[in-house]
PyMOL Python script that loads the backbone (N, CA, C, O; Angstrom):
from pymol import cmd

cmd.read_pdbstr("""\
ATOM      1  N   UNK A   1     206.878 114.448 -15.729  1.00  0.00           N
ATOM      2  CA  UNK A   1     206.097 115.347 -14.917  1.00  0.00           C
ATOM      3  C   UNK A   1     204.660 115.447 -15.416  1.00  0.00           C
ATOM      4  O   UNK A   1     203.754 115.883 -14.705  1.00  0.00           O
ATOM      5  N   UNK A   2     204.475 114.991 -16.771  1.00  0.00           N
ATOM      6  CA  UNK A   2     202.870 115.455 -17.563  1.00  0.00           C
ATOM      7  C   UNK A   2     201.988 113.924 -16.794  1.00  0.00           C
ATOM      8  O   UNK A   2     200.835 113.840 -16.370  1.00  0.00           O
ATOM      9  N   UNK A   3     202.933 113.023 -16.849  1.00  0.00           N
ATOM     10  CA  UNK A   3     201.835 112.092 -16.091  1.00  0.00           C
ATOM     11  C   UNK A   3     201.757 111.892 -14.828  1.00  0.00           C
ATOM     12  O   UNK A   3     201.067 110.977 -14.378  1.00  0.00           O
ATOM     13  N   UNK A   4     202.242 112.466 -14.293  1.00  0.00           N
ATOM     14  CA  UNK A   4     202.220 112.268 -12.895  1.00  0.00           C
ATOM     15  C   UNK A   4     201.414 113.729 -12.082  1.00  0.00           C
ATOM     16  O   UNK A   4     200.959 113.891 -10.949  1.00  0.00           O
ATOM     17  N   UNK A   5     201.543 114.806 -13.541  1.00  0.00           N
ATOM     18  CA  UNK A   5     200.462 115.773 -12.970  1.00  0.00           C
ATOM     19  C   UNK A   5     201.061 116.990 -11.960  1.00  0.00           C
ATOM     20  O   UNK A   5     200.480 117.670 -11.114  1.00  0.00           O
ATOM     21  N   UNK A   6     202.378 116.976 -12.378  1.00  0.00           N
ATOM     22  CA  UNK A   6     203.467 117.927 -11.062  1.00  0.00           C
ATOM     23  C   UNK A   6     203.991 119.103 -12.233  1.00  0.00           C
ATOM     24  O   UNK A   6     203.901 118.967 -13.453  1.00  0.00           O
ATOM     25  N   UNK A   7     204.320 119.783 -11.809  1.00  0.00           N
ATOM     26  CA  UNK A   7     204.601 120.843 -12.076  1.00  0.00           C
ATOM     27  C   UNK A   7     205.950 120.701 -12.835  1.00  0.00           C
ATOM     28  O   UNK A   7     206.550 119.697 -12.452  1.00  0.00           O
ATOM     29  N   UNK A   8     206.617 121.410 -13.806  1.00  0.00           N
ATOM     30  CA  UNK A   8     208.123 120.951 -14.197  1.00  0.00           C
ATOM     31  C   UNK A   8     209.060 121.677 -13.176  1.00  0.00           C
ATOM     32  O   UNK A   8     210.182 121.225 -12.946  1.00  0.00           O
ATOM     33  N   UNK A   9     208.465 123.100 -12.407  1.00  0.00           N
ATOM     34  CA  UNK A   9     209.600 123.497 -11.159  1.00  0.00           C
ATOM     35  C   UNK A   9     209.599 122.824  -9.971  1.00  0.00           C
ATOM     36  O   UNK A   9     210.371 123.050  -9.039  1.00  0.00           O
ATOM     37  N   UNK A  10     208.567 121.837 -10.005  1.00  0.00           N
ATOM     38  CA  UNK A  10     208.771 120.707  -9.063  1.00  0.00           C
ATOM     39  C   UNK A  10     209.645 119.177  -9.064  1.00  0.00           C
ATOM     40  O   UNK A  10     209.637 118.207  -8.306  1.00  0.00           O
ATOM     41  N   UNK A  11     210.343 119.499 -10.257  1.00  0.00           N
ATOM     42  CA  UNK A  11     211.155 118.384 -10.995  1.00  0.00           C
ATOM     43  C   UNK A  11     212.334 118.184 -10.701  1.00  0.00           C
ATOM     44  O   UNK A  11     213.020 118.715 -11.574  1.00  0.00           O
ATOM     45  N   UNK A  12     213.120 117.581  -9.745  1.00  0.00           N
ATOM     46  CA  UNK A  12     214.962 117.619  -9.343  1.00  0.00           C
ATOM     47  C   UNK A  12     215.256 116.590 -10.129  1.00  0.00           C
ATOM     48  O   UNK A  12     214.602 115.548 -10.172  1.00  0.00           O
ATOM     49  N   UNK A  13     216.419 116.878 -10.893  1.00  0.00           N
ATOM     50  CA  UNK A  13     217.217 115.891 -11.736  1.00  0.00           C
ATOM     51  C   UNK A  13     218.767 116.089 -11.215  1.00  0.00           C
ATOM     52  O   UNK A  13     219.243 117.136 -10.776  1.00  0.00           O
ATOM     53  N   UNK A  14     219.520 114.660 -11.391  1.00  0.00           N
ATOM     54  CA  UNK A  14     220.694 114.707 -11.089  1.00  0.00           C
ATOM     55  C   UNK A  14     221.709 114.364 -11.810  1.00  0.00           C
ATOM     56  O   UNK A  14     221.245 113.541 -12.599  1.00  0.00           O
ATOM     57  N   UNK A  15     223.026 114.515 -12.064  1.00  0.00           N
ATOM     58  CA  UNK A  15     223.981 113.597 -12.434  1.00  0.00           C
ATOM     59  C   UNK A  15     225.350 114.069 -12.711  1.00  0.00           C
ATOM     60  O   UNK A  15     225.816 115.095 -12.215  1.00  0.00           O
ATOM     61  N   UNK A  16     225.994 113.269 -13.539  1.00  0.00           N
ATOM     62  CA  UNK A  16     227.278 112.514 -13.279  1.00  0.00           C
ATOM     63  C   UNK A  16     228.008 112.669 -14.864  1.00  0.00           C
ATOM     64  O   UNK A  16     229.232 112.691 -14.735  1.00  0.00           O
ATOM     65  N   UNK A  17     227.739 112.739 -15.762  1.00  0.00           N
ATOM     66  CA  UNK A  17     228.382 113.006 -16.336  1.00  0.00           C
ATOM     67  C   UNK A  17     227.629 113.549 -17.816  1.00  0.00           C
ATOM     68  O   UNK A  17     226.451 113.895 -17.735  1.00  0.00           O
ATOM     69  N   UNK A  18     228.335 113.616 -19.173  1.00  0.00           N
ATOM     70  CA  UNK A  18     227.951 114.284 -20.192  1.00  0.00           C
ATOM     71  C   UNK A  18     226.473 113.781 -20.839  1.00  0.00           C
ATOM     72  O   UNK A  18     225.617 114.660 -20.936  1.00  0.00           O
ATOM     73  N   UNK A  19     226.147 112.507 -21.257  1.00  0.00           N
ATOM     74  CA  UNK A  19     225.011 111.894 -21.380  1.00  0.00           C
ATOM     75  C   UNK A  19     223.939 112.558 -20.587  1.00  0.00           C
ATOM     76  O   UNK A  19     222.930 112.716 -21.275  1.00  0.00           O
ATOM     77  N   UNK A  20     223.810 113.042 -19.248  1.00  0.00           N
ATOM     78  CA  UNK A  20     223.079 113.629 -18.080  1.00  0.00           C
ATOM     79  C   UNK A  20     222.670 115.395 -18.844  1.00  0.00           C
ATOM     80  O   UNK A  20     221.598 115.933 -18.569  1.00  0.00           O
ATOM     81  N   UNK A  21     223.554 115.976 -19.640  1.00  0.00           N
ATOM     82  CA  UNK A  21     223.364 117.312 -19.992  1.00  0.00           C
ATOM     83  C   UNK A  21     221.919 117.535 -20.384  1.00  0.00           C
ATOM     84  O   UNK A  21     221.683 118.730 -20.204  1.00  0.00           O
ATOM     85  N   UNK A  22     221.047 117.022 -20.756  1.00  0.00           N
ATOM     86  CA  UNK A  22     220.089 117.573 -21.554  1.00  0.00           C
ATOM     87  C   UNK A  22     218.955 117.517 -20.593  1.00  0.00           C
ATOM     88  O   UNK A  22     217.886 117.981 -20.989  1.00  0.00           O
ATOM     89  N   UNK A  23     219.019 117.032 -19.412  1.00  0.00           N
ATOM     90  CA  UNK A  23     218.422 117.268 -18.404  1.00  0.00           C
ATOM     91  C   UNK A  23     218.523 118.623 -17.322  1.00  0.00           C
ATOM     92  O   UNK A  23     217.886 118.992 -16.335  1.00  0.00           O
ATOM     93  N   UNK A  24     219.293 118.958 -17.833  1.00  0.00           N
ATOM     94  CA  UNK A  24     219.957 119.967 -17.080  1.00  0.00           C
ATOM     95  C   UNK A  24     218.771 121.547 -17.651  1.00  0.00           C
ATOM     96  O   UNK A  24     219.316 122.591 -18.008  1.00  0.00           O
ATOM     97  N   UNK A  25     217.713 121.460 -17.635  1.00  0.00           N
ATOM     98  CA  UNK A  25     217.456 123.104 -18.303  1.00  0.00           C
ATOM     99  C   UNK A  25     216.441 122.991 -17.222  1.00  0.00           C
ATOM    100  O   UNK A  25     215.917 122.133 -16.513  1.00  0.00           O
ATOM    101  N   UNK A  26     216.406 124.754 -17.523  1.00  0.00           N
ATOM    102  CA  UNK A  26     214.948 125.356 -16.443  1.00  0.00           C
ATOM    103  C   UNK A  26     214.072 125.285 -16.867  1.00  0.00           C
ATOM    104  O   UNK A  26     213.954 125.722 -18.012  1.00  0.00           O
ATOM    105  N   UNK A  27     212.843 124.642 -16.135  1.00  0.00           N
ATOM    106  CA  UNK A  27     212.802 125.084 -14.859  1.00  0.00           C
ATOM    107  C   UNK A  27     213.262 124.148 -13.878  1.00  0.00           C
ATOM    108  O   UNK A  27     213.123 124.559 -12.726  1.00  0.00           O
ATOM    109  N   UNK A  28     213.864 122.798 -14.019  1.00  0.00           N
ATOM    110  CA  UNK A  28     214.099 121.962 -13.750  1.00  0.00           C
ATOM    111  C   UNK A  28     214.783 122.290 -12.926  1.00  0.00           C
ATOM    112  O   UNK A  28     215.581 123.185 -13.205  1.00  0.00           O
ATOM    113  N   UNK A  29     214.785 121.590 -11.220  1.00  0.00           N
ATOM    114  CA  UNK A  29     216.523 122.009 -10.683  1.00  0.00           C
ATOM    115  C   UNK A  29     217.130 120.734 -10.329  1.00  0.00           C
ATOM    116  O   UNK A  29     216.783 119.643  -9.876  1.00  0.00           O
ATOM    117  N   UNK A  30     218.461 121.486 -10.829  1.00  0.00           N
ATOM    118  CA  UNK A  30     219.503 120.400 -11.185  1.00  0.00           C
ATOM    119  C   UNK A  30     220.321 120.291 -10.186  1.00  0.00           C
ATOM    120  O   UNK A  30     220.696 121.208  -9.456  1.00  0.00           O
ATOM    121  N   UNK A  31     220.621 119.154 -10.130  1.00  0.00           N
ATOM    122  CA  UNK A  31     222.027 118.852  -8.927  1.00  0.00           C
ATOM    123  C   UNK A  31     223.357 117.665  -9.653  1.00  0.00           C
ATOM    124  O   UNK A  31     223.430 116.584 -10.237  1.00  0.00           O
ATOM    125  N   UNK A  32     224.278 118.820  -9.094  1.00  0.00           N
ATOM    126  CA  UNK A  32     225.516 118.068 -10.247  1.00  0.00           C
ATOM    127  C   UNK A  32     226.124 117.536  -9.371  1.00  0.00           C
ATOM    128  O   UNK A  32     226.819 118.441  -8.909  1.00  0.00           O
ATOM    129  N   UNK A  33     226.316 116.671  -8.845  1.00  0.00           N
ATOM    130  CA  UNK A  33     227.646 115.753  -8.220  1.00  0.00           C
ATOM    131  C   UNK A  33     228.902 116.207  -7.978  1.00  0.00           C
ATOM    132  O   UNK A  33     229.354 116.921  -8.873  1.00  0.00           O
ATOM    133  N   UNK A  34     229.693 115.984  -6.921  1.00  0.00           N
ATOM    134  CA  UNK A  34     231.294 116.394  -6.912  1.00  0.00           C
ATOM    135  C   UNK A  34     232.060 115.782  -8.211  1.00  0.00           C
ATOM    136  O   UNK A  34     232.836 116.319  -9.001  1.00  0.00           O
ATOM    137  N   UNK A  35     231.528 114.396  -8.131  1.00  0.00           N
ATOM    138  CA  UNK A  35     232.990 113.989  -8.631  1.00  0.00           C
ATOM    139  C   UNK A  35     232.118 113.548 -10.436  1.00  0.00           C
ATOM    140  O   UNK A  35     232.032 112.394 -10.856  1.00  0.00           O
ATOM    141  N   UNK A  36     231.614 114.743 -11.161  1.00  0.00           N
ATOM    142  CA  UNK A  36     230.998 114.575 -12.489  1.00  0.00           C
ATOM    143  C   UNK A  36     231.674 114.960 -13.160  1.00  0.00           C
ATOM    144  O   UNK A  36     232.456 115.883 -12.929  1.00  0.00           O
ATOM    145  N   UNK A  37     231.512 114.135 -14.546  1.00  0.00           N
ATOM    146  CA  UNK A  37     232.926 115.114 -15.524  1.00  0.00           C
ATOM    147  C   UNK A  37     232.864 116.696 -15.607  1.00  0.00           C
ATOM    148  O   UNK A  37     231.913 117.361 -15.195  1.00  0.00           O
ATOM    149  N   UNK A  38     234.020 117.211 -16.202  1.00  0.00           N
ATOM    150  CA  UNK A  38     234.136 118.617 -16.867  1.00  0.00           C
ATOM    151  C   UNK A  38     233.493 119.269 -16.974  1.00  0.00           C
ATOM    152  O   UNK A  38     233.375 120.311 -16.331  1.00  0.00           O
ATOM    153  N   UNK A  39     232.394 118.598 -18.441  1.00  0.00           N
ATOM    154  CA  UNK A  39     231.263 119.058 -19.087  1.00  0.00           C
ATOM    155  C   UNK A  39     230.558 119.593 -18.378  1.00  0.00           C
ATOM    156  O   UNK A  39     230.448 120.819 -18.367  1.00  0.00           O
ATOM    157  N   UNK A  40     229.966 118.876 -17.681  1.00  0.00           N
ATOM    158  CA  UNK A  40     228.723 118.730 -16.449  1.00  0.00           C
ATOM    159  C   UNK A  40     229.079 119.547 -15.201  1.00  0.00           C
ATOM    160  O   UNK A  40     228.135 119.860 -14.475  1.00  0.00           O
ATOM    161  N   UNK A  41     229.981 119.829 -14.948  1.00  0.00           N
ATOM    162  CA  UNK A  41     230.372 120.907 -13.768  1.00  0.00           C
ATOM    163  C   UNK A  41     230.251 122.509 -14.435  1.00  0.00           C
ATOM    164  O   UNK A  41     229.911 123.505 -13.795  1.00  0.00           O
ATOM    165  N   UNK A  42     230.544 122.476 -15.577  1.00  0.00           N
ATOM    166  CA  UNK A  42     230.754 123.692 -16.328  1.00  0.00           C
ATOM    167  C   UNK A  42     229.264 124.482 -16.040  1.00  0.00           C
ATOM    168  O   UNK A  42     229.123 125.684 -15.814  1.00  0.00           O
ATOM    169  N   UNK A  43     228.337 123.577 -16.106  1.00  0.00           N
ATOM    170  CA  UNK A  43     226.921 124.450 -16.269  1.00  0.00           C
ATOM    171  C   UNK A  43     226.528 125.342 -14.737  1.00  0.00           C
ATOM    172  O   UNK A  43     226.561 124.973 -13.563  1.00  0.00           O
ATOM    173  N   UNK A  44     226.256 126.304 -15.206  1.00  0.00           N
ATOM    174  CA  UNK A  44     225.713 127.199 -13.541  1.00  0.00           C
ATOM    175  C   UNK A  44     224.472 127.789 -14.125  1.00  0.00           C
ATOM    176  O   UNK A  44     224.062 127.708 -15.283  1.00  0.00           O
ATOM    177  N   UNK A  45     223.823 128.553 -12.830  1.00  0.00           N
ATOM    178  CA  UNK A  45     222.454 129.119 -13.109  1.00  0.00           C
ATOM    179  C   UNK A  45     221.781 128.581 -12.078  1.00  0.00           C
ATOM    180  O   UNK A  45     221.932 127.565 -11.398  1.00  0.00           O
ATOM    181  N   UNK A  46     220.461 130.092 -12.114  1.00  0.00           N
ATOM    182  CA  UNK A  46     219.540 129.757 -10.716  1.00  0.00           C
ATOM    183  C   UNK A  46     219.289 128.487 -10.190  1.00  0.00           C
ATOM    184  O   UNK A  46     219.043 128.301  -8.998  1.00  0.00           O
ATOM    185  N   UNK A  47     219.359 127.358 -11.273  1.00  0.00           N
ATOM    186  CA  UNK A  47     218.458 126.140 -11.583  1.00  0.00           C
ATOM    187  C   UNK A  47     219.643 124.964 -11.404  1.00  0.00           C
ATOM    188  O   UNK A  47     219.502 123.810 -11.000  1.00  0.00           O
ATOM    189  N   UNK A  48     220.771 125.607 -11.812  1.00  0.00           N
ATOM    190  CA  UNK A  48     221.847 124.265 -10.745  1.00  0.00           C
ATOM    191  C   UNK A  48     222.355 124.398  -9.195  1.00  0.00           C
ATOM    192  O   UNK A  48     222.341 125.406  -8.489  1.00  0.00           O
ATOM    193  N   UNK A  49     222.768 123.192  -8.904  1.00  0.00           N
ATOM    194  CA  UNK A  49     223.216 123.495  -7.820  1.00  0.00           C
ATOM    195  C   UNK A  49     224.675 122.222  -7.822  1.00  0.00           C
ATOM    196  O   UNK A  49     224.596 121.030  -8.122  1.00  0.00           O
ATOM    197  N   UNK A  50     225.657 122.839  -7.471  1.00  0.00           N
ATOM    198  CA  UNK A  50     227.067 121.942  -7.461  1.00  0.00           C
ATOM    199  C   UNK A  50     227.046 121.511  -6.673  1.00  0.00           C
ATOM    200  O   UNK A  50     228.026 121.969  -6.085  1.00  0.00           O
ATOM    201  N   UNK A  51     226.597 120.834  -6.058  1.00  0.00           N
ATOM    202  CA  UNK A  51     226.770 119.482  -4.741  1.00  0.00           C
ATOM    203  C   UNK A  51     228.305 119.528  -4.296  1.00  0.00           C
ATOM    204  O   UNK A  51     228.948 119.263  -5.312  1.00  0.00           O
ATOM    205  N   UNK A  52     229.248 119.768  -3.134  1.00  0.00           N
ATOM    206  CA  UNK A  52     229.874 119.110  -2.746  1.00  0.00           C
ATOM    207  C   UNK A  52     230.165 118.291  -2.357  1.00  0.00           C
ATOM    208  O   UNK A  52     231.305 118.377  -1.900  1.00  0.00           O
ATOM    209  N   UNK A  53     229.498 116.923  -2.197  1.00  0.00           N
ATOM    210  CA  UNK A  53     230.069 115.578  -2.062  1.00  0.00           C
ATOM    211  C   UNK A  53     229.639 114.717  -3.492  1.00  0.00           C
ATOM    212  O   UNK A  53     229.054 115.204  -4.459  1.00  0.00           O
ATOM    213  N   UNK A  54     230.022 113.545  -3.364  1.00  0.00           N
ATOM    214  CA  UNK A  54     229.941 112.408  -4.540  1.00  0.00           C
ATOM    215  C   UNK A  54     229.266 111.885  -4.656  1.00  0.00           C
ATOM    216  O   UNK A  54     228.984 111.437  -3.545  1.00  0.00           O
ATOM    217  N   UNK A  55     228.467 111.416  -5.549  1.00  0.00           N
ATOM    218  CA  UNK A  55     228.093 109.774  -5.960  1.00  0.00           C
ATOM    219  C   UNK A  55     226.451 110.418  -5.399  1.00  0.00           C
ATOM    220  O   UNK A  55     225.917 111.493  -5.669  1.00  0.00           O
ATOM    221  N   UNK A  56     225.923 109.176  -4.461  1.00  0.00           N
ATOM    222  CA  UNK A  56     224.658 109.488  -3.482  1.00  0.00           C
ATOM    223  C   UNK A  56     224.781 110.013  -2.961  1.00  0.00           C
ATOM    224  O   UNK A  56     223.775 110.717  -2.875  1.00  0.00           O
ATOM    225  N   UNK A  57     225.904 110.464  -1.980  1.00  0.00           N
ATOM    226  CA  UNK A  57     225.500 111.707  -1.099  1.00  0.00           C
ATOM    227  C   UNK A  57     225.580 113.019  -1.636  1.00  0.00           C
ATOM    228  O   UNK A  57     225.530 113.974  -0.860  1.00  0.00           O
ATOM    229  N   UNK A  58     225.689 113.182  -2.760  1.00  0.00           N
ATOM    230  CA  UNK A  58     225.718 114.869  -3.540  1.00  0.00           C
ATOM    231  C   UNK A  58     224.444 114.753  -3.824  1.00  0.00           C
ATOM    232  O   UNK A  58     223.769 115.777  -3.717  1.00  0.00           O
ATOM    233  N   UNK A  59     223.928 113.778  -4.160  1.00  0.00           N
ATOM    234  CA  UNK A  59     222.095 113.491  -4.670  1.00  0.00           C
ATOM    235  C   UNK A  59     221.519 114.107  -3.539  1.00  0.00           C
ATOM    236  O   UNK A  59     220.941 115.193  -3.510  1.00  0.00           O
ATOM    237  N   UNK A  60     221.796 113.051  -2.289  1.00  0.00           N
ATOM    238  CA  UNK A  60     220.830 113.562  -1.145  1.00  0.00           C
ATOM    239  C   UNK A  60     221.491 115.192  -0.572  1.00  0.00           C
ATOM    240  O   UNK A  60     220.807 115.865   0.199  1.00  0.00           O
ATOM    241  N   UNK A  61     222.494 115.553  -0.921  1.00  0.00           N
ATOM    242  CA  UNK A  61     223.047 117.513  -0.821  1.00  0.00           C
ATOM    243  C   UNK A  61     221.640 118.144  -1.351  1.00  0.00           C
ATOM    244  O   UNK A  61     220.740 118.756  -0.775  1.00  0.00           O
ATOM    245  N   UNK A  62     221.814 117.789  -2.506  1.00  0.00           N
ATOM    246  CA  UNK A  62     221.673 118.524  -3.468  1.00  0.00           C
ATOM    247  C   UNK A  62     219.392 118.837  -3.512  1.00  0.00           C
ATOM    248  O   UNK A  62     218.637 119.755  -3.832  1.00  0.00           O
ATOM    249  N   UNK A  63     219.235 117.220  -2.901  1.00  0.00           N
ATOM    250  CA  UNK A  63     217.576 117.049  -3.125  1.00  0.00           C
ATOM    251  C   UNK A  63     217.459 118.135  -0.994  1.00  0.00           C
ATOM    252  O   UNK A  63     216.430 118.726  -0.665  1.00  0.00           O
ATOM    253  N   UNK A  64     218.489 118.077  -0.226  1.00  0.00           N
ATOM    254  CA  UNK A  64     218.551 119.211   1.008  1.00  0.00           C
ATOM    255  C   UNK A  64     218.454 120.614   0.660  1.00  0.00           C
ATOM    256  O   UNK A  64     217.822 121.523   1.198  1.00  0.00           O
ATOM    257  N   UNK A  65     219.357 120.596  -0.543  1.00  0.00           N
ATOM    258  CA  UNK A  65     219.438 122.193  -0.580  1.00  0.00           C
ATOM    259  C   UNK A  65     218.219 122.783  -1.733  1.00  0.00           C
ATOM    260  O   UNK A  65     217.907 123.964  -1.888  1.00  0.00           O
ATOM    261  N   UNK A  66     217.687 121.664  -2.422  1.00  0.00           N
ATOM    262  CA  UNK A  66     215.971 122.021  -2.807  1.00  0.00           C
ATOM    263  C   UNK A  66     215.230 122.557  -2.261  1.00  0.00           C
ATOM    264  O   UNK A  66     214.842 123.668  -2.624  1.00  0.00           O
ATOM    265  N   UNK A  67     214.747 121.898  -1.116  1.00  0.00           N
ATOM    266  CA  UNK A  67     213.916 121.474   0.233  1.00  0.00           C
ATOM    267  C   UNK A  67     213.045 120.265  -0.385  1.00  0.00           C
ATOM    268  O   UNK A  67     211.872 119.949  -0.182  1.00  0.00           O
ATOM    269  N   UNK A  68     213.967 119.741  -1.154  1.00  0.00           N
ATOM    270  CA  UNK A  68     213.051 117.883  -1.730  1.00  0.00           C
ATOM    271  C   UNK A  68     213.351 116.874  -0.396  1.00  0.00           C
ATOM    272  O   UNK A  68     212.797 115.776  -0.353  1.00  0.00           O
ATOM    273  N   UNK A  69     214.069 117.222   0.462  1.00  0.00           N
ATOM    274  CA  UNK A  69     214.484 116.578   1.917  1.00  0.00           C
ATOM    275  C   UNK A  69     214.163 117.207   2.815  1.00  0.00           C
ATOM    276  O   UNK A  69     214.418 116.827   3.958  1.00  0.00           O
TER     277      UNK A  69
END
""", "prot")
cmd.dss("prot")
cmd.show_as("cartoon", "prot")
cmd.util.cbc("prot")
cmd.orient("prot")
């Protein structure tokens, strides 16, 4: 976000499993996938959002329920 000059609450990150966690903090908003491990479902807060579907289409849920779509 520092080189590109954007804001960090303008930042959507996504994913899928435990490796993905450290992306996960605010102000960042996060979008977790249906089908992500354990770990990674466990996290909640203003700044996640649990996608109900899988894979790419929980990405594109998740960048809808931003308003990044």
């Amino acid at each position: 976000h520092q080189r590109l000059k954007i804001q960090p609450e303008q930042v959507a990150v996504a994913g899928d499993s435990g490796n993905d966690l450290e992306m996960f903090v605010a102000p960042y908003k996060g979008i977790i996938v249906a089908n992500a491990d354990p770990d990674l479902k466990q996290l909640s807060g203003q700044h996640i959002y649990q996608a109900g579907l899988n894979h790419a289409d929980g990405v594109l849920e998740g960048l809808r329920f931003w308003q990044v779509l």
